[in-house]
N, C-alpha and C positions, 0 to 999 in steps of 0.2 A: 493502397491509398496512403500518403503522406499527414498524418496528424500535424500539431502544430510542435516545434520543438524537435521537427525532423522526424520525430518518432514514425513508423510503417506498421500500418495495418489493413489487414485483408477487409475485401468490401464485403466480405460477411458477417462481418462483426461491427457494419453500420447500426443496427437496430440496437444493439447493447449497448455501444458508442450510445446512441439518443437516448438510451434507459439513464446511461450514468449523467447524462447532462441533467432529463429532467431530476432525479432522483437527489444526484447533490447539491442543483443550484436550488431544489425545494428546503432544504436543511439550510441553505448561505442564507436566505431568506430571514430567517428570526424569527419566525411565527411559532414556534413551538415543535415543528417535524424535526425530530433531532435524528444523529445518526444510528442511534438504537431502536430509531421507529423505522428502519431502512428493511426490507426483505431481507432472509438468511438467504437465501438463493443470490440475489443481488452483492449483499456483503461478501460471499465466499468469492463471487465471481471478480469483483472489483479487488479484494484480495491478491486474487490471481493473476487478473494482469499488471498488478503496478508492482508486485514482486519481481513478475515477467520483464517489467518495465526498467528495473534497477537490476535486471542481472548483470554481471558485468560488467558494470558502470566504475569506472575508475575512482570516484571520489566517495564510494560507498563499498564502506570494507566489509569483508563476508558473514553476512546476517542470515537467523535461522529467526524468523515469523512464526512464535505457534500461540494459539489458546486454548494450548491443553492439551486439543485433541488430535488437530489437525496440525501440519505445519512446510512452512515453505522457505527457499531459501532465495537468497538474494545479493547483491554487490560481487564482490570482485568472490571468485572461487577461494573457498577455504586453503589455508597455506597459501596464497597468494598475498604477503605484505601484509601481516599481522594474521593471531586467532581469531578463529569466527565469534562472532557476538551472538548470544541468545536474547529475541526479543519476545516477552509471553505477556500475553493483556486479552481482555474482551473484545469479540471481533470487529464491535464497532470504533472501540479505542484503537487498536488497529490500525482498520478504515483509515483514521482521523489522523493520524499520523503519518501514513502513507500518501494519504489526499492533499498534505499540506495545512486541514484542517485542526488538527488539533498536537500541542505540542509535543507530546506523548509522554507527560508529567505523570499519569496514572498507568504506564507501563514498566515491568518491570527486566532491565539489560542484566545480564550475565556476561561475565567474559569480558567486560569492555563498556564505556559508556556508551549510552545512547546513539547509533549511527544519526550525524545530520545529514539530511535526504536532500538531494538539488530542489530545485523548483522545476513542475511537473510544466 
């Protein structure tokens, strides 16, 4: 199935799709649900695919996502047109940064400033 943005995803992954709509448009809201009240299950997942999301992506140079423990990589493959940037923060800063949600002021880049990420 076709997402919006051209993006392609399998119609198995319709119910997660709905998880992250309800989940993040609960946070856009401003009532309090913020993204560290978000399931770890849910955060890793959403993690994963919007890294998935930015692999390869020609205007996002090659990024290493970890918080600590975990970590993922992302944008154009390392050695490809600059060193990789490391980005390390709290999963839901992360999130928030990945989502377009948050700027990623409270993450910490290595290697490289901050990758700016397209609009999802």
């Amino acid at each position: 199935m076709e997402l919006r943005n051209g993006v392609t995803d399998s119609a198995s992954r319709v119910p997660f799709r709905r998880w992250v709509e309800v989940e993040l448009h609960h946070v856009d809201l401003g009532i309090g649900y913020e993204l560290e009240d978000l399931p770890a299950e849910f955060t890793e997942r959403e993690i994963v695919f919007l890294t998935d999301r930015f692999t390869g992506h020609p205007d996002v140079p090659p990024t290493r996502v970890t918080d600590g423990t975990r970590a993922w990589s992302t944008g154009r493959k390392p050695g490809a047109q600059g060193p990789e940037v490391t980005v390390t923060g709290a999963p839901a800063d992360l999130l928030g940064w990945l989502a377009g949600r948050r700027d990623g002021s409270t993450l910490t880049p290595a290697g490289g400033p901050l990758p700016a990420l397209p609009p999802l």
